[in-house]
N, C-alpha and C positions, 0 to 999 in steps of 0.2 A: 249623263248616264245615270238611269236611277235603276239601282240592282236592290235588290231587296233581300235579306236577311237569306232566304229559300237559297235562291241565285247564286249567295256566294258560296264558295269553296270549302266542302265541311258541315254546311246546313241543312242537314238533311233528315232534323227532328222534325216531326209534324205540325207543331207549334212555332218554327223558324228560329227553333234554340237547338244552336251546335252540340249535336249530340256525342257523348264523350269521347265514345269508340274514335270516332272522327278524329277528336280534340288528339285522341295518342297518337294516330296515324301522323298526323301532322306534326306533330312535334318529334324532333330526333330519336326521342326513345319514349316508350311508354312509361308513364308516370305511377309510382306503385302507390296503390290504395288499399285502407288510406293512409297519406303521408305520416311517417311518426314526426312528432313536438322532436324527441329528444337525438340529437345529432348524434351518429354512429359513423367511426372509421370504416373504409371498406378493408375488408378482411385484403394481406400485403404481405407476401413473403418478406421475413425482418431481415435489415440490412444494417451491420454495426455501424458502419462507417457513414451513412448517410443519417444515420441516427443521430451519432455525433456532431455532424456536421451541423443539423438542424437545432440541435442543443448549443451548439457552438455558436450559432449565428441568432439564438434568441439573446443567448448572453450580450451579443455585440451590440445588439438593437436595443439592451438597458443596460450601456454601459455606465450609465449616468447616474442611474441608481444602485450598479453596483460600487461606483466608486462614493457615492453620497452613503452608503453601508459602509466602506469602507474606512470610510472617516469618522464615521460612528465607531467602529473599534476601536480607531487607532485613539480617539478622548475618554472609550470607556478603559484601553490600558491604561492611557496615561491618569486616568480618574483612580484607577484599578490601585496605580501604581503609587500615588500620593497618597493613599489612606493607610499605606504599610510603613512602616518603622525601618527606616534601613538600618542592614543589620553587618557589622565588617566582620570577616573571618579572618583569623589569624591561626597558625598552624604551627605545631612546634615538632621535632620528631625524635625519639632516642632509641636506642639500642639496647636488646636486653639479651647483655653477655651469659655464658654458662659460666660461672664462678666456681668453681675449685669445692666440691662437697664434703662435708668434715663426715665421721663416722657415725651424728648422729642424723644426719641427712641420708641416708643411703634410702631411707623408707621411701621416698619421695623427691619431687624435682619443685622447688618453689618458684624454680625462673621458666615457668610455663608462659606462653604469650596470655593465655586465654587468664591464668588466676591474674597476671601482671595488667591486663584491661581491666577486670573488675577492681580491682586494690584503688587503679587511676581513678573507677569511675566512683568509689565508694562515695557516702554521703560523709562519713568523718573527715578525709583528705579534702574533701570541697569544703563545708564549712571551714574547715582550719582555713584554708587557703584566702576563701572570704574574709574572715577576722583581719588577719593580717591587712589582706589590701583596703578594707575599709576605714583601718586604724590607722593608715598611711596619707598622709596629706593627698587632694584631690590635686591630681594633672591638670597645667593648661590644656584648656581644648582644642586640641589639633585643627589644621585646618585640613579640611577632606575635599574630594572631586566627585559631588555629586550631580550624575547627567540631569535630576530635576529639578535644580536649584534653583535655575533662571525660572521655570515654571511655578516653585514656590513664592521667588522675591516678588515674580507678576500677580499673583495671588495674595500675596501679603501672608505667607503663612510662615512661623519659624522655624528654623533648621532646628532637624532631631535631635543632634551629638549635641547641640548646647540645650534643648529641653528637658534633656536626661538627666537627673541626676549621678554623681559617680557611686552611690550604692548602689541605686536601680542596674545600673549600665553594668554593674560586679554580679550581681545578682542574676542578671540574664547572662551573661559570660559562662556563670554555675550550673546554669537551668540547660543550658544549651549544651556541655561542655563532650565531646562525643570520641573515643578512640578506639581506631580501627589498624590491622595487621596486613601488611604486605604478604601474597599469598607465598609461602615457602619462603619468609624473610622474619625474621628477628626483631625486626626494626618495625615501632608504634608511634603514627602518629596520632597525635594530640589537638582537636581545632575546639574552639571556642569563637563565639557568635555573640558582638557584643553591639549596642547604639554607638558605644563609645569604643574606636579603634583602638587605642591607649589599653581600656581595662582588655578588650579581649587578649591583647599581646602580654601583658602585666601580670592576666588572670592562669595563663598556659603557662608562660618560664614559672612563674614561684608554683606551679602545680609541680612541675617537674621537677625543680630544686626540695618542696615541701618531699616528695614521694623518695628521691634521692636521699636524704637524712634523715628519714623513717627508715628506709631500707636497711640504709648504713647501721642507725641506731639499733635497727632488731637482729641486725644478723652478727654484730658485735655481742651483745647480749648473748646470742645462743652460742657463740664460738666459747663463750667464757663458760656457759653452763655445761656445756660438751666437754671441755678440759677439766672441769674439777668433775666430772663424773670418769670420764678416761681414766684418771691419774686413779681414781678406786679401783677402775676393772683392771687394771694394769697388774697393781697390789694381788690381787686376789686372783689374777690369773699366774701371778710368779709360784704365787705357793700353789696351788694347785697342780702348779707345773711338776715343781720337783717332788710334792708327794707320787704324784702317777710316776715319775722315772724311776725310785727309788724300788715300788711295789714292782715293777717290770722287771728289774736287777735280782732283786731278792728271791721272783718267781723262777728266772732263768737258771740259777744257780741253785734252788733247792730240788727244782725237777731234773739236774742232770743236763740238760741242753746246750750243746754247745754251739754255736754261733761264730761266725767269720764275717768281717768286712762290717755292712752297715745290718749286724745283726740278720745275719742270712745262718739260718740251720745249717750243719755239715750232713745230714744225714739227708737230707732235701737234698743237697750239693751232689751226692753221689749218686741219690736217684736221678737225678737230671743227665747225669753223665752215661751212666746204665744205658737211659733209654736213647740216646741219640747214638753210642755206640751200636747197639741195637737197632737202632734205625739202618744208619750205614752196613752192617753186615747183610743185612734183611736183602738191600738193594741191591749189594754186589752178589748175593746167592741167586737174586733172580734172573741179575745179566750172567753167570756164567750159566745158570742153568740153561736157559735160552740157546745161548750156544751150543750146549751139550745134546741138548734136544735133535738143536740143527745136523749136531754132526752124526745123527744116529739114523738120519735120512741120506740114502743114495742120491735123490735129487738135490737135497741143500748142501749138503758136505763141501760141494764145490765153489760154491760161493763163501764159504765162512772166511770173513776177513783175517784169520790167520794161516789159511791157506793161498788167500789168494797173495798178503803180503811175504810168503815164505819166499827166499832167496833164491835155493835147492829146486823150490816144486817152478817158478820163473824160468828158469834155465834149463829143468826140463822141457816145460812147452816150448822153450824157444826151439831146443833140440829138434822135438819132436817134428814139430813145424817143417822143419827143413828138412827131414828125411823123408818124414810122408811129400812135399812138392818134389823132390826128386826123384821118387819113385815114381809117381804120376807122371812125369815127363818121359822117362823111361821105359816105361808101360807103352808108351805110341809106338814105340819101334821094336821091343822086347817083348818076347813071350815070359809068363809068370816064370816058368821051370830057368830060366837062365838065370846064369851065376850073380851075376850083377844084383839083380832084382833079388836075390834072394839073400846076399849078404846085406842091404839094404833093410831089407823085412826083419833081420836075425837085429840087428841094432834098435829097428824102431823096437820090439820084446824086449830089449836090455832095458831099454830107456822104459817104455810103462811097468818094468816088477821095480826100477828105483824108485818110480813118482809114485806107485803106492804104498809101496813102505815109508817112503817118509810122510805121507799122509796119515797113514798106520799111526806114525809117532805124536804126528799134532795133535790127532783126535784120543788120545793115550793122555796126552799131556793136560788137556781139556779134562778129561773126566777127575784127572789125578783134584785138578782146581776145582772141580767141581764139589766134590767130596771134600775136601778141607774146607770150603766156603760152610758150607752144610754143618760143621762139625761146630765152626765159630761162633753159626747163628743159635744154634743150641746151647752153646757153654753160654754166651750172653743174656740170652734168654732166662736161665736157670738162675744167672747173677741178680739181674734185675727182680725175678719173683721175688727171690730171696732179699736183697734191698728194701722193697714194697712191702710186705709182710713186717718187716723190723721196723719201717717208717707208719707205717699203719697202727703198731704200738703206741705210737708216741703221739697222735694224731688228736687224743685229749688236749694232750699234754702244749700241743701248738696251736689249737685254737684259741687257751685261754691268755697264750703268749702275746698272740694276735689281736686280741679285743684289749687285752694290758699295753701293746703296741700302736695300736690305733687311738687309743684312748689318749694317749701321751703325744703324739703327736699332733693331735686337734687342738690341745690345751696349747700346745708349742706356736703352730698357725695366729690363733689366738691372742696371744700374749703379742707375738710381732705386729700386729695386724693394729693392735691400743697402742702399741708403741710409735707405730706410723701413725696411724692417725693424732694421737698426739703432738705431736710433732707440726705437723697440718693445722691444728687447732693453734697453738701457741702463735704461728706465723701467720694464720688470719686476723689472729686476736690482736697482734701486733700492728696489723698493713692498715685494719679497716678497710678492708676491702669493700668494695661495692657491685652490685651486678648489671647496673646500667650507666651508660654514657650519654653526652646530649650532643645527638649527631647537628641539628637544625634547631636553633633557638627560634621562638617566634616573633615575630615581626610586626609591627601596626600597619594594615590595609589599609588605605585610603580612599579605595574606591569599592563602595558597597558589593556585597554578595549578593543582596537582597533588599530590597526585589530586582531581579532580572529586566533591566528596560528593555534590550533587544528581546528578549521570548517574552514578555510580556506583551511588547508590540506584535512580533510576530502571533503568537496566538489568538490576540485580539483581532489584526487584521486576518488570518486564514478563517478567523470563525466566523466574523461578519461578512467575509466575502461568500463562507459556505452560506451561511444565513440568508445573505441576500441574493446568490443563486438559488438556492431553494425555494426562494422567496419569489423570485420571478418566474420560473420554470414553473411551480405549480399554480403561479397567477394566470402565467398565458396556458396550460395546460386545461385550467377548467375557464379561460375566457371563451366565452361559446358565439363572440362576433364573428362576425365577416373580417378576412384577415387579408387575403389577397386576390387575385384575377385566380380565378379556377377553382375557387375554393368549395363550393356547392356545386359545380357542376355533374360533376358524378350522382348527386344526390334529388338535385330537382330535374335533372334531366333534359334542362334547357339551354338554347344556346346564349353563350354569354355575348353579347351586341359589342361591348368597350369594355374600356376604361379610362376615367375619365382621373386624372392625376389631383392630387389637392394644390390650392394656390403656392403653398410655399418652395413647391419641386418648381416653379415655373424662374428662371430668373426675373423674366419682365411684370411680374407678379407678385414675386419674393419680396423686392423693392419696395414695394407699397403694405403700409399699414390699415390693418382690417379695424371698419366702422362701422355702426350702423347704421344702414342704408339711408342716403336721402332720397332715392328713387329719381325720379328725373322732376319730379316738380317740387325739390328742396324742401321737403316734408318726410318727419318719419312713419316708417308703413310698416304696419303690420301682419305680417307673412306668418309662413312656417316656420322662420329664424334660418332659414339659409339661405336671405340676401345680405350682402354683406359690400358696400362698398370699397374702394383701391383705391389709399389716401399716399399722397406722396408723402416718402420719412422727413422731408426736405421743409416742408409748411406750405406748399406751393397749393391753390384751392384748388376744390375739387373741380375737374372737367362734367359737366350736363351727362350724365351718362354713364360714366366709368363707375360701373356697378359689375358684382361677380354673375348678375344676370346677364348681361350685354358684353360680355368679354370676347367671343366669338367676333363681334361686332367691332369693339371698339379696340381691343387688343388682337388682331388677326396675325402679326406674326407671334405667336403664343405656343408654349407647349397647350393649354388649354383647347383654345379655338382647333389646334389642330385633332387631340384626340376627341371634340366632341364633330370634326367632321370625319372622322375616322369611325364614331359611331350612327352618321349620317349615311354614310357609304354602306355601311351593314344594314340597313335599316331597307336600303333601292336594292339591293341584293336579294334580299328574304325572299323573294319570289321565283318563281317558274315560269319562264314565257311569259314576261310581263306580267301575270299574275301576281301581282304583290298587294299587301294591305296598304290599303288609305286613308281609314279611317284607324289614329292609333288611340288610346288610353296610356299616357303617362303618371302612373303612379305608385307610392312605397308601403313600405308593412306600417310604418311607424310615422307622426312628424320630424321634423329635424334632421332631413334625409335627403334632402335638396334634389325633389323631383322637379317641382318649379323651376331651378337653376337651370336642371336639364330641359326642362320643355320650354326654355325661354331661348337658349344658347340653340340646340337642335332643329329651332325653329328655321334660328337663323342662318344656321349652316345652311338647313333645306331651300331656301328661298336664292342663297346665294349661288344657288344653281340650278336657279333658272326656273322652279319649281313654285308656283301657286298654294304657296301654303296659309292656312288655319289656325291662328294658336287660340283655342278658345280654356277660358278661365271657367272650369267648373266645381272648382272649389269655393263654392257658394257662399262659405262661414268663414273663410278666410281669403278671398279676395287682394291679388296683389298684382296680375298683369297688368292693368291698368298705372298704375304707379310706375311699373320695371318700364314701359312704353308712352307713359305721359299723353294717355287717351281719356276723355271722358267715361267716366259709369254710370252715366244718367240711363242709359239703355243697353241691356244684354241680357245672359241665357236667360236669364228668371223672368224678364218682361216676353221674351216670345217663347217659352213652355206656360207663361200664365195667362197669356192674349188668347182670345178666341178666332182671332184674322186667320181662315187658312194660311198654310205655308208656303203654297205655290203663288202667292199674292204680294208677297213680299219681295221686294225688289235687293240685289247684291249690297248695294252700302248697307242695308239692313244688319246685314251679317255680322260684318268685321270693319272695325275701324284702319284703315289704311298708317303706316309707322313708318319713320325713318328708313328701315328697312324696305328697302326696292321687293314687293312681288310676296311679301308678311302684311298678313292681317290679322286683326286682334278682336275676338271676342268677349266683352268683359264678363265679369257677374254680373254686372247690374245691381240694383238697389233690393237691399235687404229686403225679405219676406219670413211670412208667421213661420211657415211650415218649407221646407227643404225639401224634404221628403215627399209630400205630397207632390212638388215639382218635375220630382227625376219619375214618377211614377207615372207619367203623363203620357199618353199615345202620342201624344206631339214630339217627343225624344225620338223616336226612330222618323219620324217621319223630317226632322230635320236636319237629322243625321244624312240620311238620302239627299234631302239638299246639298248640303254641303259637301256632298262627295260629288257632286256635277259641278258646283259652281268652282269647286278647288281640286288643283293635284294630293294634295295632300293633307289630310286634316288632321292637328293634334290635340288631345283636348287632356288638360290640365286638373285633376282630379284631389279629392281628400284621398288621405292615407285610409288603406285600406283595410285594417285591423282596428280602426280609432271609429269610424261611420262606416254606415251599408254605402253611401255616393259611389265609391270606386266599382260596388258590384253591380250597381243599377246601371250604370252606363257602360260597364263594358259589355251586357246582352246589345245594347246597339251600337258597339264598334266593332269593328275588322278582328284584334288583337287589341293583346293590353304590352305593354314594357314595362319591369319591374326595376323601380331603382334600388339598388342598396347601397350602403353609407358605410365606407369600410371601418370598420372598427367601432361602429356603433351597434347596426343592423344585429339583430341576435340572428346564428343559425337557426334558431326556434320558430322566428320572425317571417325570414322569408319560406322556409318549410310550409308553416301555416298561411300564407300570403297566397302560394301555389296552389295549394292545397283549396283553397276557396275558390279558386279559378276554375280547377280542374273537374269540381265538384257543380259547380255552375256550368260547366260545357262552354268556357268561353277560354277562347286559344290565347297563351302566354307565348308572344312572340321571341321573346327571351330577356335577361338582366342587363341592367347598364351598373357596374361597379364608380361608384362616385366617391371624390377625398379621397385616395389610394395614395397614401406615402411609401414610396420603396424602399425610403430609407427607415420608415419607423417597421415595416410587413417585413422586411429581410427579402425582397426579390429581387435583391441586386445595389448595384448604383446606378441612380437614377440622373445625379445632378451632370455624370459626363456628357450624355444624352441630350440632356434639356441644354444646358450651354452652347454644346453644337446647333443643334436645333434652332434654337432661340437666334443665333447669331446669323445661322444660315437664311433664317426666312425673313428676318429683318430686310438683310441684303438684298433678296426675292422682293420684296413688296418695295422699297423705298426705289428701286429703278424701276418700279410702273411693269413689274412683268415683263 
């Protein structure tokens, strides 16, 4: 079949170059021009939780360095921890009672918490307290429980508490020494922070005993100077006493005043008397008046409670009562004028002229009371002016009585007041008293305050683990590889063929350690760098073959072999109604991308089913089929693009060297030339292309990287499709971006990616290794019973 450039599917530029409009149709989605370098997110409604997730599982994926981070903390604590001085706290606590205040304490309260901290914290009570312990023979040195000891002895470094001196160690106990109040309590404690656990405890009690007999001493002191100043006010408040009683007596008795009881006026006395008299008539005139009022009204007269309580006016209405019901009864059967009814009627008028004359006499008796109330409130009244007016006189004469009386009495207060306190002074002066107690003596710690090895560890680990989450989150955040299956698809708009797993996801793979290639004729070859032969861990020699090229081949029950027929299968698919490409271009952005691997493996998939395929080496400058298949390079592409023999003259073994592989044939490079370039430029390129698209089902032709030399572009104008490989976590998005990008701008159709090295377990798309183990064990089983 020789179809020509025009002919095939898509060709429909004038010059037999796929013109782009085409190239889009053809491909799943139109490819946007021109492609950007720089890789962009598609715009994604934000989702927390899958957010997390995916931050979650980068973490998982370096857990290794986060815990290699983590270890780094935990030696820069313990480094952290070792350069500090451990320091023992010791605590002591007392109570600062309210003591009993003499007279000349009243101004003021000395047992405040707040003055009673400063006095502790003073610089005189410290140095004193230092003198003392320095001038006191140095303690043995305790033995303490320090958690980094063993880390010391393995260091060879000395313990602190004996590198200390005990003045140094007193000294820092001073420097450190800090006291603090329980809120709404009384009670201070006292801590010190020393090398030496000894001085810290040593350096708090004599603080507290030192402050204790200061106390003592100055409050003795002022009790004594308060008593002999007492014992003078006392003195000179006696006399001043009886001079003012003396002048009060003398005043009393030359003005005439006379006084009762505790020096109370008689004349005052009677006024007082006047007017509460007076008060009381006042009241009683207003309650009879009130009545009299009442009774001078026809509607109240009846209600006035000495009417209603009269005996006489009672026994009327009872009367009454019962003569008027009898007449009413009588009246039903009786005409008025009848006798009955009318002696009847002559009683009820006896009985009303008695009930109002004796009402006559109540309301008579009322006024009589009324009128003498009246009479008394007056004479009272007249008393009391009269009283007032005469006490009013004397009114000088009381004032000065009153400020002579006050006067004396203060002096009196006074005088009692030194004499209690006196008293008070003599019996503190006596007791010695003190105003604080020592609730909690302090103690020697033994196990350092400081530094903190738990928070020390702890801090150091949470910040190295932040550090080195941080640390990998913004590594893989701006790593711009290829990360996993689907990762550029949205963006080059191609379809992804496979993926092809890396060796060590494979068990029957995992096993074997990676070497550099002997290729099949025990010689090292120099490739792209990703053949790699599968050395057993055991020593056992290498099997002719067992290369990461021939894996498909030689390792058939393989996770390998299988996903590279898995992208075998995608490849007989691509087409419509048998229309599918045959002539393909295997090649990557970059070297080191293991296109070769694939187009060596691929090959062999193709072939193993039944299929006439091609694998030709047109990687001219680096040359490695030949090696991976143990064929000569005496002859290939470069000798028939640089012969002038037509093409249709050449006969099939021409082509491809026949391999191991049943139904693979191998075209090599052939022997080095000046120019490369000039070669792929040759009318002879399509025209052997044609060839070997009759004499084979399938041709693939093994090409340079295609951002490194123009090779990949010159020969994909004469093939079908090109297949882009990328190399997970190598490949930059950049990479294959611009890769596409050169295809699509050249009008020559990108069949789609083969993703190659895909670890699931390093990408996060899962667990891989359940999979591969089943697998792995499953097709073993499959192949070793012969299908």
């Amino acid at each position: 079949m020789n179809t020509s450039p025009k002919q095939l599917p898509g060709y429909d530029g004038p010059d037999g170059r796929e013109n782009p409009a085409a190239l889009m149709r053809r491909n799943e989605a139109p490819l946007a021009a021109p492609l950007p370098y720089i890789f962009t997110e598609p715009a994604a409604e934000p989702d927390d939780f899958q957010t997390l997730l995916r931050y979650a599982r980068i973490l998982w994926r370096h857990k290794w360095t986060l815990a290699f981070s983590l270890l780094l903390g935990i030696i820069a604590a313990l480094g952290v921890s070792l350069t500090i001085t451990p320091m023992y706290r010791s605590a002591a606590s007392i109570e600062i009672q309210g003591v009993r205040e003499t007279f000349g304490s009243l101004g003021g309260n000395d047992a405040s918490l707040g003055t009673q901290m400063d006095v502790l914290k003073s610089k005189t009570l410290r140095e004193a307290v230092y003198e003392k312990l320095v001038n006191k023979p140095a303690p043995k040195t305790p033995e303490v429980q320090d958690p980094l000891a063993w880390l010391r002895n393995l260091l060879g470094l000395a313990e602190p508490v004996k590198s200390v001196a005990w003045d140094q160690s007193v000294a820092m106990a001073a420097g450190t020494l800090r006291a603090q109040a329980g809120r709404e309590s009384n009670v201070l404690t006292i801590q010190a922070d020393s090398p030496n656990p000894l001085a810290a405890a040593d350096f708090a009690n004599m603080l507290i005993e030192e402050y204790m007999a200061s106390n003592q001493q100055q409050r003795w002191e002022s009790y004594q100077k308060e008593g002999a100043w007492l014992t003078r006010a006392q003195q000179e408040t006696k006399a001043d006493l009886e001079k003012a009683e003396r002048r009060l007596a003398d005043f009393a008795r030359t003005s005439g005043l006379t006084f009762t009881g505790e020096n109370n006026n008689v004349a005052e006395g009677r006024l007082e008397q006047l007017h509460g008299a007076l008060a009381e008539a006042t009241a009683k005139r207003i309650e009879i008046q009130a009545k009299y009022q009442a009774s001078q009204s026809d509607t109240d007269r009846e209600s006035l409670p000495e009417v209603l309580d009269s005996g006489p006016m009672a026994s009327y209405q009872v009367e009454l009562a019962k003569l008027r019901q009898e007449k009413a009864q009588l009246a039903t059967t009786l005409t008025p004028n009848n006798n009955r009814i009318r002696a009847i009627q002559n009683q009820i008028d006896e009985l009303e002229k008695q009930r109002n004359a004796e009402r006559s006499n109540i309301i008579g008796r009322i006024k009589i009371e009324y009128d003498a109330a009246i009479q008394r409130e007056k004479q009272l009244q007249n008393d009391f002016n009269a009283q007032a007016r005469s006490l009013h006189s004397q009114s000088e004469l009381l004032i000065q009585h009153d400020i002579l009386k006050r006067e004396a009495e203060g002096l009196r207060r006074l005088y009692e007041t030194t004499l209690q306190k006196g008293r008070e002074a003599s019996i503190a002066a006596a007791s010695r008293a003190s105003n604080a107690r020592v609730v909690d003596p302090a103690e020697p710690a033994y196990v350092p305050h400081w530094p903190n090895l738990p928070l020390n560890l702890a801090l150091g680990s949470m910040g190295s683990l932040f550090l080195g989450a941080a640390f990998v989150i913004v590594r893989t955040r701006t790593d711009v590889s290829v990360q996993g299956p689907g990762a550029l698809t949205p963006y080059l708009h191609l379809r992804e063929l496979g993926v092809i797993p890396a060796a060590k996801t494979d068990p029957s793979v995992r096993a074997l350690v990676r070497k550099p290639s002997l290729a099949l004729r025990g010689a090292p070859s120099s490739g792209d760098g990703d053949s790699e032969s599968l050395v057993k861990t055991n020593g056992d020699k290498v099997k002719p073959g067992e290369c990461l090229e021939l894996v498909t081949w030689v390792r058939k029950p393989s996770i390998l072999a299988e996903a590279f027929r898995s992208v075998m299968t995608s490849i007989l698919f691509s087409g419509h109604n048998g229309d599918r490409p045959r002539v393909l271009l295997v090649t990557s952005p970059s070297p080191q991308e293991g296109k070769s691997t694939v187009s060596s493996n691929l090959a062999i998939a193709l072939a193993e089913v039944n299929q006439r395929v091609l694998l030709i080496d047109a990687d001219m400058r680096l040359p490695r089929m030949h090696d991976i298949f143990k064929v000569p390079n005496s002859f290939g592409l470069s000798d028939l693009l640089n012969e002038r023999t037509p093409v249709a003259q050449y006969d099939k073994e021409s082509f491809g060297r026949p391999t191991a592989v049943p139904n693979l044939h191998v075209l090599p490079a052939g022997p080095a030339h000046a120019s490369y370039a000039r070669l792929l430029y040759s009318p002879r390129l399509q025209q052997l292309m044609d060839r070997f698209r009759d004499e084979y089902d399938i041709v693939l032709v093994d090409s340079a990287p295609v951002l490194t030399v123009p090779d990949a572009r010159m020969l994909a104008r004469a093939t079908d499709a090109v297949v882009l490989v990328l190399r997970a976590r190598k490949t930059s998005q950049g990479s294959a971006l611009a890769a596409a990008r050169c295809f699509a701008e050249d009008g020559v159709r990108v069949l789609g990616t083969i993703l190659n090295d895909w670890n699931p377990n390093v990408s996060g798309y899962g667990n891989y290794d359940s999979y591969a183990g089943y697998s792995s064990g499953y097709y073993s089983q499959y192949y070793v019973q012969g299908r």
